[in-house]
C-alpha positions as CSV (number, residue, x, y, z in Angstrom):
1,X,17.5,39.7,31.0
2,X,16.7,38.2,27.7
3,X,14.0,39.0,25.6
4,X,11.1,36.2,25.1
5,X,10.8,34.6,22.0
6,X,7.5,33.7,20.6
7,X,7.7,30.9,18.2
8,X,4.6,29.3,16.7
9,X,6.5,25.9,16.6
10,X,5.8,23.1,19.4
11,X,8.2,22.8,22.1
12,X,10.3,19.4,21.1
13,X,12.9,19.4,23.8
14,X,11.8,16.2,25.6
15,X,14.2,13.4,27.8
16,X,13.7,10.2,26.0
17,X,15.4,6.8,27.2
18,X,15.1,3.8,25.1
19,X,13.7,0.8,27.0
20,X,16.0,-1.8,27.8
21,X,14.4,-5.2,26.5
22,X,15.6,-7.9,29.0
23,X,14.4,-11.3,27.8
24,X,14.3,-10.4,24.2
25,X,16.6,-13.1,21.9
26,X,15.1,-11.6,18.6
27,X,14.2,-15.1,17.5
28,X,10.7,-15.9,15.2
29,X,8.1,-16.6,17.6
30,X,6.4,-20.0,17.0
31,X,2.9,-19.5,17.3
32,X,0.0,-22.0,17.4
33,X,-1.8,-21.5,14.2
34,X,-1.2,-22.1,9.9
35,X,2.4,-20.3,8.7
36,X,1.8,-17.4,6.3
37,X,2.9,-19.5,3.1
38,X,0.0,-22.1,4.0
39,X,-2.8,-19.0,4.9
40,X,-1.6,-17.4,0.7
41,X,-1.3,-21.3,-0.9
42,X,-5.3,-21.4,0.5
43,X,-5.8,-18.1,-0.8
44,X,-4.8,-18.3,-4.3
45,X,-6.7,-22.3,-4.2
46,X,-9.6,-21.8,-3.3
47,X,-10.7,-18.1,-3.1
48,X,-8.6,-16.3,-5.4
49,X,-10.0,-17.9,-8.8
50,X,-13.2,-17.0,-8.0
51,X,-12.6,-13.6,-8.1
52,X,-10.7,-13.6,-10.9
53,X,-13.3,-13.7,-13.9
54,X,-15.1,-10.1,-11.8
55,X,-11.7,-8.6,-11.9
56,X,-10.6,-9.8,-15.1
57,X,-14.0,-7.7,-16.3
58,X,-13.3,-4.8,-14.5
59,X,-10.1,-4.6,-15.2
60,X,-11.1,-5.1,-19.5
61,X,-13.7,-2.1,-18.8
62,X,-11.1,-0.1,-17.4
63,X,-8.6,-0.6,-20.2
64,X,-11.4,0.0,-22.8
65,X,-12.8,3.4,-20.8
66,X,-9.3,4.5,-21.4
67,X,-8.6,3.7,-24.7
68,X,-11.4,5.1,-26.1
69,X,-10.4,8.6,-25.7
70,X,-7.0,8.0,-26.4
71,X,-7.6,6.5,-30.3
72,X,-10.0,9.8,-30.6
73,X,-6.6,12.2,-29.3
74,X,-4.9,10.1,-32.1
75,X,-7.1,10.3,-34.6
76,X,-7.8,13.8,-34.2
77,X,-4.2,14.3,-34.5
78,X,-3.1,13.0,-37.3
79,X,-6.0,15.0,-38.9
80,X,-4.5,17.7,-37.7
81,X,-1.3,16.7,-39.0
C-alpha cells in the first residue's frame, strides 16, 4: 500500500476536449455598423484636437517636474567634480 502524499499544489489532472466548431469558415464577419478605420478617422477629426492643447500642458508639466531635479543632480555634480 502506498503512502499518501500531501502536496499543497491544486490537483490539475482534468479531461479536456476541444470543441469542434462546425459552421465556422474563419472569415471577417460583416457587421452592420462604421468599420474601425472610419470610428479612429472621426476620432482624431473631431475629438482628438480638442484634447490635445490639456495634454500638450500636462505633458510640458511633466517634462519640467522632472527636469528640475535632474539640472540640480548636474549641477551639484560638477561642483563636486
Amino acid at each position: 500500500m502506498k503512502p499518501k502524499i500531501e502536496t499543497k499544489f491544486p490537483i490539475t489532472d482534468h479531461n479536456y476536449h476541444s470543441a469542434a466548431l462546425d459552421g465556422c469558415s474563419g472569415s471577417c464577419a460583416h457587421l452592420d455598423g462604421p468599420s474601425f478605420r472610419d470610428i479612429s478617422r472621426d476620432y482624431f477629426k473631431n475629438e482628438a484636437p480638442q484634447d490635445f492643447l490639456g495634454e500638450a500642458l500636462f505633458f510640458a508639466a511633466i517634462v519640467l517636474t522632472a527636469a528640475v531635479p535632474l539640472m540640480s543632480g548636474a549641477y551639484a555634480l560638477m561642483h563636486f567634480v
